[in-house]
N, C-alpha and C positions, 0 to 999 in steps of 0.2 A: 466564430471562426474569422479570421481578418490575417494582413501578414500575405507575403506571397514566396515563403520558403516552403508551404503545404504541399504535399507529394499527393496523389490522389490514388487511391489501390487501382489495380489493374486484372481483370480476369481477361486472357489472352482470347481472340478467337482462333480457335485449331481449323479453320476451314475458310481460308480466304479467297474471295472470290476474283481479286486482280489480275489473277493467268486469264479468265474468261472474259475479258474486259476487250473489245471489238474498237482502239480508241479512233478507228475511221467511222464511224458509225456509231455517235457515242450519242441517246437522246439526252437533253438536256434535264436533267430532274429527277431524274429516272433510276441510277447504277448507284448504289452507295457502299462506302470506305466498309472495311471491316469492324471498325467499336463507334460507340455513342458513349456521352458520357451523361450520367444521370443523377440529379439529385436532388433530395426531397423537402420538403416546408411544413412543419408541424410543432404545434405547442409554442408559437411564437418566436421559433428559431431554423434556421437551416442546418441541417443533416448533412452527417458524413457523404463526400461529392464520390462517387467512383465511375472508372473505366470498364464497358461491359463489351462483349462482341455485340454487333448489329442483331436487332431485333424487332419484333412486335414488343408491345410494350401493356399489358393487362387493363381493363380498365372496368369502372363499372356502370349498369344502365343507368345510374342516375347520378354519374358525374358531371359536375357542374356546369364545368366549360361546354358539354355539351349542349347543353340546356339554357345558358344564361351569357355564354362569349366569352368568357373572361382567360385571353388567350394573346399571345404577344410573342411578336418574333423580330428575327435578325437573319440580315443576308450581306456575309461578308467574304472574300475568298485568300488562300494561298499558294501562291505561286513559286516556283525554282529558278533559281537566280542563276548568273552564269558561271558562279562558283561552286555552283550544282548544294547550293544552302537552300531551304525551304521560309519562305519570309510571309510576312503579313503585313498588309497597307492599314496604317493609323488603325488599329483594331482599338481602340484609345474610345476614337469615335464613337463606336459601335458599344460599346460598352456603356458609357454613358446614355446613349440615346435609350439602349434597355432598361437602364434606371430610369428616365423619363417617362418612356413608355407605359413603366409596371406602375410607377405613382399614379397616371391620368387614370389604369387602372384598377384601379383599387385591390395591388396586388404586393408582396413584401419586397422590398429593393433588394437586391442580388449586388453583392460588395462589387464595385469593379474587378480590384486584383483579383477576386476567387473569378469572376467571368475570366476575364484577362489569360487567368493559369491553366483554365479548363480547356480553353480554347488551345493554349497553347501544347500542353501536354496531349488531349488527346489528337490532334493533327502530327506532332513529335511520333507517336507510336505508329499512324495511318501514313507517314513522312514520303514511302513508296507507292503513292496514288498520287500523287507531287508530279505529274509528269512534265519534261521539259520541252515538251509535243509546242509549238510555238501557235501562240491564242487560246491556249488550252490552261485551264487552273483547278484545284479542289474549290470546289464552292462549300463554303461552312453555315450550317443555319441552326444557332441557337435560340431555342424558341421556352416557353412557359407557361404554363395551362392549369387552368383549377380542377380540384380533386376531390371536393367535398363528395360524399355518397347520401346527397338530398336534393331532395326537390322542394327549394325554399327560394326566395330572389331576394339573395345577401351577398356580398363577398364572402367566398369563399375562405376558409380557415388553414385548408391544406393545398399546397401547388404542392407539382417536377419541373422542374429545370434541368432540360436536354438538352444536349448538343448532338446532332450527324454531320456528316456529310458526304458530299457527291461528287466526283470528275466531271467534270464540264469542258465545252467547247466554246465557242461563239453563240450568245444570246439572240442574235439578230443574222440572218444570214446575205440580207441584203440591207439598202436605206430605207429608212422605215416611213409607213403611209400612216400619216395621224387624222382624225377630225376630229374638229370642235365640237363639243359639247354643250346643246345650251338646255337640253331640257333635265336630264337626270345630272345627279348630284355625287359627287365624291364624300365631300366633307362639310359642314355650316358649323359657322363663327358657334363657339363654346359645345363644340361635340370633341373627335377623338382623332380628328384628321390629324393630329400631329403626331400621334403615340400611333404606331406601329403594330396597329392590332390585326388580328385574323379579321374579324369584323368589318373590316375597311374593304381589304379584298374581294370578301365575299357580296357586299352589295355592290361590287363596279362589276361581275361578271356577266348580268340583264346585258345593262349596254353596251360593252365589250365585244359580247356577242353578237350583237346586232351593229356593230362597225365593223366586224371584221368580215360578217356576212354581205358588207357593201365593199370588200377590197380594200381596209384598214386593217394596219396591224395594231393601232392604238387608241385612245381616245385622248383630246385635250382638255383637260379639266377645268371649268370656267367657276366663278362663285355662285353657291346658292340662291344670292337674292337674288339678284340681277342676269346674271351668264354673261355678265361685261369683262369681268375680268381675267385673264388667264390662270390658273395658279401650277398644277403641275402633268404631266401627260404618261399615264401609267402607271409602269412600273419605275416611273423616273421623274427627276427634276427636269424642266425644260429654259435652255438659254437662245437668246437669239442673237446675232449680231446686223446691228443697222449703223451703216456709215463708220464702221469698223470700232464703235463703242459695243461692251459686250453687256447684256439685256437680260435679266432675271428677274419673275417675280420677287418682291418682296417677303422673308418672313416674320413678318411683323403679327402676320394674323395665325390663329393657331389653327388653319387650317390645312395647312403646306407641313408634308414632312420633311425634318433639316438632313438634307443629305449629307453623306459622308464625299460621296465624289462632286457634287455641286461647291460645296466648299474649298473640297480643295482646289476647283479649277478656278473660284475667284480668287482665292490666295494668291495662287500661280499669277493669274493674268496681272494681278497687282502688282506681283514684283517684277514684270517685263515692264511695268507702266502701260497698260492695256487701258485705257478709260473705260469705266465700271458702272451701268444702275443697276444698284439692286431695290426697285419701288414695285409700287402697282402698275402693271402693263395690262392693256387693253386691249380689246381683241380686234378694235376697231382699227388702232396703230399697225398691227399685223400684219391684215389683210391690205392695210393699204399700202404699206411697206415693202409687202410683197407683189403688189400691182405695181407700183412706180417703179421698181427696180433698187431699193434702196435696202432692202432685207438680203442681206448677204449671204447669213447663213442661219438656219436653226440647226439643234443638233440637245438631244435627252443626255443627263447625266445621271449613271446609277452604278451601282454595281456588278447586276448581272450584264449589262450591256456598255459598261462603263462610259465611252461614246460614240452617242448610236446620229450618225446622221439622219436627220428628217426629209428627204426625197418630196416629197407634196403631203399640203394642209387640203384637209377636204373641211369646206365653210358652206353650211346650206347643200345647194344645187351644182357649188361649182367645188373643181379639185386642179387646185393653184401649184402648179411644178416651182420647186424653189432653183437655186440657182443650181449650175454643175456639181461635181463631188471634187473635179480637180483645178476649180476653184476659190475653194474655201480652205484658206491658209490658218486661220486661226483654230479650228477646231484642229486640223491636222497636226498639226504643231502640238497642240496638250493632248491630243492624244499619243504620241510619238513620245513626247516625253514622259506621261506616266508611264508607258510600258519602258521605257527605257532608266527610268530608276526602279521598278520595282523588277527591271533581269539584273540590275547591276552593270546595265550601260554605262551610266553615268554614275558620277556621285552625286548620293541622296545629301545635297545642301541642306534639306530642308528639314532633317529627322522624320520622315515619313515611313521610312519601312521601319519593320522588329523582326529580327529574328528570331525563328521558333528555339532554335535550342544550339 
């Protein structure tokens, strides 16, 4: 299957749940669109893709992914522009990164165009969960999971490739409280930290829990060997600004995942002429950055939170207040202007948005 003239069937659902939809009171994760789109991996090929109403989805005790991980996902969103169009930010990205992802795990690459079409059509059909509610978007998460019916430790022979999604509001409802991490571990040089697996997630949820049991909403992800170096915090890439140069671990190592908003924001500052490191930062430069008065601003780059101001680092024993929120021009500023080309504020100079249809 390849080409992106492919039409995908469609079985309507006759019971939509959007009249019941409370969007003052919306949880995050929680409320999802009327269809998923699903499609299967078998005998060395991918299966006819189709559009189903929201559902459970069958499964058996001794599917793999259960048992063995082999699981990968994607979190990307669309928004309503002020031409009342329904758009997607660089979904491009997102696409490739799930090709990246499924190689590291030893799982069948998924063509982009057919990602690409899926996403696009079925968001096209859910187009009225689009709401124009301001801060508010559909959040999209295509995800891929093994299917074998054994209990063996192989990769798997058979995935699904699903797509949902969900209305969403703001990820973060204030600025967000991080600490460093120096004893547990996100990711170590030649494991899977890059690739965007279920797996990832699920072993940061120990110390998660136990940050946010101390009044964090985050953790800052330091490296394995050492815990010297910072790499990313969360659910997000993390930038700093010192001395109004703008500060991003390096991804050189394949321990950091490549974000789609972390990119685009150094793109951006590039082309203002923003002076840029993107190397290894240390957590030593941080703290002390932030004692001297020299650390301007931090601030996570993702998607669900797109950008999330960092309020205070907790280091050790202490928890260091960063600077004001109506202080910091340069995160304000990219974040003003993504949201401002992806309503159709401004014109997208940059080819960034798609629209769905």
């Amino acid at each position: 299957m390849s080409g992106v003239s492919v039409q995908f069937p469609v079985t309507h659902n006759t019971k939509s749940n959007l009249a019941n939809v409370d969007w003052d009171n919306l949880p995050f994760g929680k409320i999802f669109a009327d269809h998923m789109f699903v499609m299967e991996y078998a005998n060395g090929a991918w299966k006819q893709g189709e559009i189903l109403p929201f559902g459970p989805i069958a499964m058996h005790p001794a599917m793999s992914a259960i048992h063995y991980g082999q699981s990968i996902f994607e979190g990307m969103k669309a928004y309503r522009n002020q031409s009342d169009e329904v758009v997607l930010f660089r979904p491009e990205l997102n696409a490739r990164r799930f090709t990246e992802s499924a190689a590291r795990m030893c799982m069948p690459e998924l063509p982009e165009e057919i990602f690409l079409e899926a996403v696009k059509q079925l968001v096209a059909l859910d187009a009225a969960w689009v709401t124009n509610k301001p801060g508010y978007a559909l959040y999209i998460r295509p995800f891929m999971f093994a299917t074998d019916e054994f209990v063996g430790i192989k990769p798997s022979d058979t995935y699904k490739f699903v797509i949902i999604s969900s209305p969403v509001g703001a990820y973060y409802a204030e600025p967000v409280r991080v600490k460093i991490e120096e004893h547990y571990t996100r990711a170590a040089v030649g494991g899977v930290g890059r690739a965007k697996a279920a797996g990832n997630y699920g072993a940061s949820l120990f110390p998660a829990k136990q940050a946010q049991q101390q009044g964090f909403h985050q953790l800052v992800w330091t490296d394995a060997k050492t815990h010297t170096f910072i790499e990313e915090s969360g659910t997000m890439n993390i930038m700093f600004v010192i001395n109004n140069t703008l500060i991003t671990p390096s991804e050189d190592s394949d321990t950091i995942l490549r974000g789609t908003t972390k990119r685009t924001v150094l793109e951006l500052a590039a082309s203002w002429g923003i002076p840029i490191e993107e190397r290894p930062v240390t957590v030593e430069e941080i703290i002390t950055a932030a004692k001297n008065g020299t650390l301007q601003e931090a601030f996570g780059a993702g998607t669900a939170a797109t950008i999330a101001p960092i309020a205070i680092i907790g280091y050790r024993d202490e928890k260091i207040e960063l600077p004001a929120l109506e202080t910091r021009e340069m995160s304000l500023k990219i974040k003003t202007f993504l949201h401002e080309v992806k309503s159709g504020a401004i014109e997208d100079t940059h080819h960034w948005v798609q629209k769905v249809c």
